[in-house]
C-alpha positions as CSV (number, residue, x, y, z in Angstrom):
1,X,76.5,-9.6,-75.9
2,X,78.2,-6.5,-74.7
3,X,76.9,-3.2,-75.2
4,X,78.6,-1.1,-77.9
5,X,77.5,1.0,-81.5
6,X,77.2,-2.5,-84.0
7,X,77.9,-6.2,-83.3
8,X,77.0,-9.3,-85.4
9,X,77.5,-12.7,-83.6
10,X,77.7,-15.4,-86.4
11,X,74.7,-14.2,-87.9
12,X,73.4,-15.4,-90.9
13,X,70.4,-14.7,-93.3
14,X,68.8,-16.9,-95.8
15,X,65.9,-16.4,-98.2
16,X,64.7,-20.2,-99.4
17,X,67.8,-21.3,-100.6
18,X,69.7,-18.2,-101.2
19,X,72.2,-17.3,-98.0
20,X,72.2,-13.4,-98.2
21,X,74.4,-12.9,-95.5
22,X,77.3,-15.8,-94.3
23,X,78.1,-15.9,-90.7
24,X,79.3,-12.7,-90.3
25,X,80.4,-11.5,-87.2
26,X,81.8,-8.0,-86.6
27,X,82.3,-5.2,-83.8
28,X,82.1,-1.3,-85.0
29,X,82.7,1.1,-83.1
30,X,81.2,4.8,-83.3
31,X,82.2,6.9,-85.7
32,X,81.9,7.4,-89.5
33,X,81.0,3.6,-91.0
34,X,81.0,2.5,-94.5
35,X,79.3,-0.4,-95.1
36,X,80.3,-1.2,-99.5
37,X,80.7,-4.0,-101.9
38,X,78.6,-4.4,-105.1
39,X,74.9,-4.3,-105.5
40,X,73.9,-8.4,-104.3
41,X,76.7,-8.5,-101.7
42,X,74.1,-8.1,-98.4
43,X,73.9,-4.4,-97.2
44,X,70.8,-3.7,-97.5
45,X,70.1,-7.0,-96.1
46,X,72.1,-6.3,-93.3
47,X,70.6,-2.6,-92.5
48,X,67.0,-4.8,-92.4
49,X,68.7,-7.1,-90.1
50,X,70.1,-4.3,-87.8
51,X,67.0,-2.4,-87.8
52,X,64.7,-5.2,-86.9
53,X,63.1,-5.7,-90.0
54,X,64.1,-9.0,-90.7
55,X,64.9,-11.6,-88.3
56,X,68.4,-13.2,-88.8
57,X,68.0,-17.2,-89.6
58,X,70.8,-17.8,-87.4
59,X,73.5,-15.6,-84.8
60,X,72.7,-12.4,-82.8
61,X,73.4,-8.4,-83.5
62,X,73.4,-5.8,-80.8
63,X,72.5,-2.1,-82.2
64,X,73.8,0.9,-79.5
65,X,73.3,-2.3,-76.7
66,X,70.2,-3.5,-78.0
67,X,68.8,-6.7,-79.7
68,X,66.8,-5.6,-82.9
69,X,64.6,-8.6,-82.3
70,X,64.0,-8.4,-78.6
71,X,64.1,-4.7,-78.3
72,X,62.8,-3.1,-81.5
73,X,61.2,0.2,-80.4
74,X,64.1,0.6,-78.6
75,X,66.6,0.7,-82.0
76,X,64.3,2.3,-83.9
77,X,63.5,5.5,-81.3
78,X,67.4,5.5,-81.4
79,X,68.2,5.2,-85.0
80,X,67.0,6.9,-88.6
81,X,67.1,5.8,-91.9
82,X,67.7,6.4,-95.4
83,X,66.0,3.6,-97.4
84,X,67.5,3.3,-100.8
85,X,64.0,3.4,-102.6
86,X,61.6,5.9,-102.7
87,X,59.7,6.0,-99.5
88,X,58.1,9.4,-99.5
89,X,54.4,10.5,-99.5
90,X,53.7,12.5,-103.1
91,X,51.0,14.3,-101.8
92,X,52.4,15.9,-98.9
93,X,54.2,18.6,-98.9
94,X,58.5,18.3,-97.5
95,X,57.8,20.3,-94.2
96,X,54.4,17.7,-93.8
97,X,56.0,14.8,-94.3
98,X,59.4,15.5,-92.6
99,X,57.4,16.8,-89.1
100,X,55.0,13.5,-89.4
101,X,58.5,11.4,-90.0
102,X,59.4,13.2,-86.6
103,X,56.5,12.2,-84.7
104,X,56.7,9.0,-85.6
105,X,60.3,8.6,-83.5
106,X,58.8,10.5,-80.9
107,X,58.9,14.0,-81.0
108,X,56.2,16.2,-79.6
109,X,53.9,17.9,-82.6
110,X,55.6,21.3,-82.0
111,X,59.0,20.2,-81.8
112,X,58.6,18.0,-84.9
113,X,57.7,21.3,-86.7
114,X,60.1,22.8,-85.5
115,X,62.9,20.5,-86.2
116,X,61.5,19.9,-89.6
117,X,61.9,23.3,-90.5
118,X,65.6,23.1,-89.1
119,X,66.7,20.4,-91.5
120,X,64.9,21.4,-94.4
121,X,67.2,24.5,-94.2
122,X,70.2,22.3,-93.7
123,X,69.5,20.2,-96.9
124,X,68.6,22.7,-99.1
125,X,64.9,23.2,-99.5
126,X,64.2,26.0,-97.4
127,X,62.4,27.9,-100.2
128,X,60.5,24.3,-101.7
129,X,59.6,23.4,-98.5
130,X,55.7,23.9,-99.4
131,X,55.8,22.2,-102.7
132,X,54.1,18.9,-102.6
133,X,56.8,16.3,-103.3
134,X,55.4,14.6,-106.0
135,X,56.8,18.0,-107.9
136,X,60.3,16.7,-106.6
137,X,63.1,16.2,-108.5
138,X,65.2,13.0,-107.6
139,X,67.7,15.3,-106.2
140,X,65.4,17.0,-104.0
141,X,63.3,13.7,-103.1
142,X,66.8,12.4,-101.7
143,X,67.0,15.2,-100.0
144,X,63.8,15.0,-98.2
145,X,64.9,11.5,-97.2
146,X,68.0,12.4,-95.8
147,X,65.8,15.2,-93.9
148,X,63.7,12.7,-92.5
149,X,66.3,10.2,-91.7
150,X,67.9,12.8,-89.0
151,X,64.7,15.2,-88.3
152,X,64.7,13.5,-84.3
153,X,68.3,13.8,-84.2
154,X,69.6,9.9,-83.7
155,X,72.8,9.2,-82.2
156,X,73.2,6.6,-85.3
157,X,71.8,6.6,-89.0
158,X,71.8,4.4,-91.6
159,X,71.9,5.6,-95.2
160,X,71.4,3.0,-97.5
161,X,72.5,4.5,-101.4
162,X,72.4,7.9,-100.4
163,X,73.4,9.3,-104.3
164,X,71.7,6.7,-106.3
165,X,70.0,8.5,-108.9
166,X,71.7,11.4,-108.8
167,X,73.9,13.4,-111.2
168,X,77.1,14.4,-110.5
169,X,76.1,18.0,-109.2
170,X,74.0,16.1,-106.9
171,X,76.1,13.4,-106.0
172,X,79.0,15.6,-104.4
173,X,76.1,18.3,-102.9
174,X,74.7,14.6,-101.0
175,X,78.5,14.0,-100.0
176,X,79.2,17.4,-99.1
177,X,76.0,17.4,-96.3
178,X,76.9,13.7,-95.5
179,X,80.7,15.1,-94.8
180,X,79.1,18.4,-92.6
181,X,76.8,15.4,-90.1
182,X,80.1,13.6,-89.7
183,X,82.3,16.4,-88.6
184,X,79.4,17.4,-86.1
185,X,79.8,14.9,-83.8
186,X,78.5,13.4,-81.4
187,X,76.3,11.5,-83.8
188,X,77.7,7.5,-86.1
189,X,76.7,7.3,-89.4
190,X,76.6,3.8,-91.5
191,X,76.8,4.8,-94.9
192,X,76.0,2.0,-97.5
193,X,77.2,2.3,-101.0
194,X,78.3,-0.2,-104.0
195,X,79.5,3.6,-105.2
196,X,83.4,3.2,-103.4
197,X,84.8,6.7,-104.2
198,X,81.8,8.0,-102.3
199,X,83.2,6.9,-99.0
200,X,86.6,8.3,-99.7
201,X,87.6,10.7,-97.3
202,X,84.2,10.6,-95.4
203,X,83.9,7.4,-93.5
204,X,86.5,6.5,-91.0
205,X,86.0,2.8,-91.0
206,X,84.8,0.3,-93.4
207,X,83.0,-2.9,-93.6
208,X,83.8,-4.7,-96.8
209,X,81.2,-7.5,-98.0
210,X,80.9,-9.7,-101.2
211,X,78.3,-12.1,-101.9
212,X,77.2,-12.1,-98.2
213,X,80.4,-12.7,-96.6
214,X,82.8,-10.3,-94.7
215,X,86.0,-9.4,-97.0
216,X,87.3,-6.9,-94.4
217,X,86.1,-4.5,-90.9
218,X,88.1,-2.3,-89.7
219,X,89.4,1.4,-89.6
220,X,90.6,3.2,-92.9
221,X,93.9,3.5,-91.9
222,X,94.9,0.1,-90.3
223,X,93.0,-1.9,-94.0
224,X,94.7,0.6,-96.2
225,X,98.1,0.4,-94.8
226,X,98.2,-3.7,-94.8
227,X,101.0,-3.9,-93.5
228,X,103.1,-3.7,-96.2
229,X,104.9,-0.1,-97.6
230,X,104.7,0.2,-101.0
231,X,106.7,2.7,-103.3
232,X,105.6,3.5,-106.8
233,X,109.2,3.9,-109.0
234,X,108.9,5.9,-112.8
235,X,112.0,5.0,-114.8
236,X,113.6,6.8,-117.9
237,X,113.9,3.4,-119.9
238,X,112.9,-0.7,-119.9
239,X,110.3,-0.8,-117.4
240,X,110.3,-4.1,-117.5
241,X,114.1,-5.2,-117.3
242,X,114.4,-2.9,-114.7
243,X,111.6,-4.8,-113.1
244,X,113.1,-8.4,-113.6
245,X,116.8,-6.5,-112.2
246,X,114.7,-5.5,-109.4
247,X,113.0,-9.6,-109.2
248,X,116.8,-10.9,-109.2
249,X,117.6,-8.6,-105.9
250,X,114.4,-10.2,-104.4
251,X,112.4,-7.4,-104.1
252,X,108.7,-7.9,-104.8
253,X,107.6,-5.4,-107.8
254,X,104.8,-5.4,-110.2
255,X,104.4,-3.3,-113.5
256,X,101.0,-1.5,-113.5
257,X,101.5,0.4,-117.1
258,X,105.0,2.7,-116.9
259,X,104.7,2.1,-113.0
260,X,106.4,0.0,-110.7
261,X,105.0,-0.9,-108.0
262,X,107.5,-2.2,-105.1
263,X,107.5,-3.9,-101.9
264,X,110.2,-2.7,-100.2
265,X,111.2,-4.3,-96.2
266,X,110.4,-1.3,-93.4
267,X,110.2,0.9,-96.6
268,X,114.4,0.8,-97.7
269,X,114.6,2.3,-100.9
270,X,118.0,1.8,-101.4
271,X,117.8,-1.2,-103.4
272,X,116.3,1.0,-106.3
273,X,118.7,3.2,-106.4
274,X,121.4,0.2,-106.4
275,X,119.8,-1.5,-109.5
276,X,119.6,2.0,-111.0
277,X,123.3,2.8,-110.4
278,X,124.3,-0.9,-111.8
279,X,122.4,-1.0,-114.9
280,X,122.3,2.8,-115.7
281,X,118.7,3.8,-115.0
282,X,117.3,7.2,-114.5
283,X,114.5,7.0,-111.3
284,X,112.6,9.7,-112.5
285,X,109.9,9.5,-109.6
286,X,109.9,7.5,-106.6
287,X,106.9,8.1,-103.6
288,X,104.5,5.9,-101.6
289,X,101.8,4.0,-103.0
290,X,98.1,5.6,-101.8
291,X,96.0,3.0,-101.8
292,X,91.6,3.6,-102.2
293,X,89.0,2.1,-100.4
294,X,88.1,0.6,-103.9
295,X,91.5,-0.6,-104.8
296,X,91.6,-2.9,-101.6
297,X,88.0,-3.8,-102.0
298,X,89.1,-5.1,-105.7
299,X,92.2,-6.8,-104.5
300,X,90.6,-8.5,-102.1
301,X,87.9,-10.0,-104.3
302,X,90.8,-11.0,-106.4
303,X,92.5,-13.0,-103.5
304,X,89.1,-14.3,-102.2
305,X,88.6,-15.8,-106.1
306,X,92.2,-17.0,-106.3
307,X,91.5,-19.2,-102.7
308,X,88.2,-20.6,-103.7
309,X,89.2,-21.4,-107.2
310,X,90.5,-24.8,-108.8
């Protein structure tokens, strides 16, 4: 397998009789990653996987050019982590645990210190630093594990739930620090979240999964833009009769409450403004349809239901 940032050959993952992951085989490239789909669908599974953690029961990954199974110091002196559950030491205090974190991958005792110091800053506990961490709040314990994750500064991390837990004053300070790493460079990020809005406007490409199987992979732009344009018309009037007038001229459209939503060929909006001229319509708005991460994840559970049902 060729070297690159992530690939999965056909791999699979079962636990008894319970397949966790469905031969899934992807190639990501470096960059911002987010890995989403509902608690159950196999992320965290899959981080274990890449990490070396868990051996897959069939099919082969590659992390930055390395096997995980073969070559497991070699990932994880490359990689950090953010485990979704609480991994910390209570007793210690941050800037403790953080420069121990850092020896572990490697650093030198003095540099370790150092660094820890650095990204204790970054995160926001330059002043609790000292505390023992059993006197955490969640906020700041998800902090510390964010510190830790990045204290030997990896080329790649992997954040597994980074604002579970938190409230929404925490949530967007996580996303906003998440959002700084990325525009750094130099440095790939897999964020994993069943939370889809949090990947909005922060990763730049996605891996969609449900119920262990890959939906999607691929970069924002190319899976939200589908290859279809669509328009979103607001009519003064019968929504719905303009719809059907619309069905008649064989343009695709679907009502989603006062909206229309229209498929239109290379984006020719001149059909609408036909029907409105020939049954008396006032287009009150007319403009593209911007399409979320989450709104393609959900249609594409939809379609995936629709194929495997009676």
């Amino acid at each position: 397998m060729p070297g690159g940032l992530l690939q999965a050959d056909s791999v699979t993952k079962r636990f008894d009789q319970v397949e966790a992951l469905s031969n899934l085989s992807v190639e990501l490239a470096p960059g911002t990653i987010g890995l989403v789909g509902p608690n159950g669908s196999g992320k965290t599974t899959l981080l274990r996987l890449l990490l070396g953690l868990l051996p897959p029961t069939s099919g082969r990954l590659s992390v930055l050019g390395y096997d995980p199974q073969v070559e497991p110091l070699q990932v994880r002196a490359r990689v950090g982590y953010m485990p979704e559950h609480d991994c910390l030491m209570p007793d210690l205090s941050a800037v403790g645990f953080v420069a121990h974190m850092g020896r572990v991958s490697g650093l030198p005792r003095e540099v370790a210190m150092s660094r820890a110091h650095d990204v204790l800053e970054f995160v926001g506990l330059k002043e609790e630093r000292y505390r023992k961490i059993r006197e955490y709040s969640v906020g700041m314990r998800q902090r510390v594990k964010l510190a830790q994750a990045i204290v030997h500064d990896p080329p790649l991390c992997f954040l597994d739930e980074p604002t579970s837990g938190l409230d929404p004053q925490g949530r967007e300070e996580m996303l906003r620090l998440l959002g700084v790493l990325s525009r750094l460079g130099g440095h790939s990020f897999v964020l994993s979240t069943h939370l889809l809005p949090d990947t909005e406007g922060l990763v730049d490409q996605v891996l969609l999964l449900n119920a262990g199987r890959l939906l999607a992979a691929g970069t924002v732009r190319d899976l939200l833009s589908g290859g279809e344009v669509h328009t979103v018309v607001r009519i003064k009037g019968d929504t719905r009769a303009f719809a059907a007038a619309l069905s008649a001229k064989g343009v695709a459209v679907e009502v989603e409450g006062t909206d229309l939503k229209v498929t239109l060929p290379e984006g020719n909006t001149r059909t609408i403004f036909e029907v409105a001229q020939a049954t008396q319509t006032q287009v009150r708005y007319l403009g593209p349809s911007v399409r979320t991460i989450e709104e393609l994840f959900l249609s594409m559970i939809d379609r995936a239901a629709r194929r495997s049902g009676p």
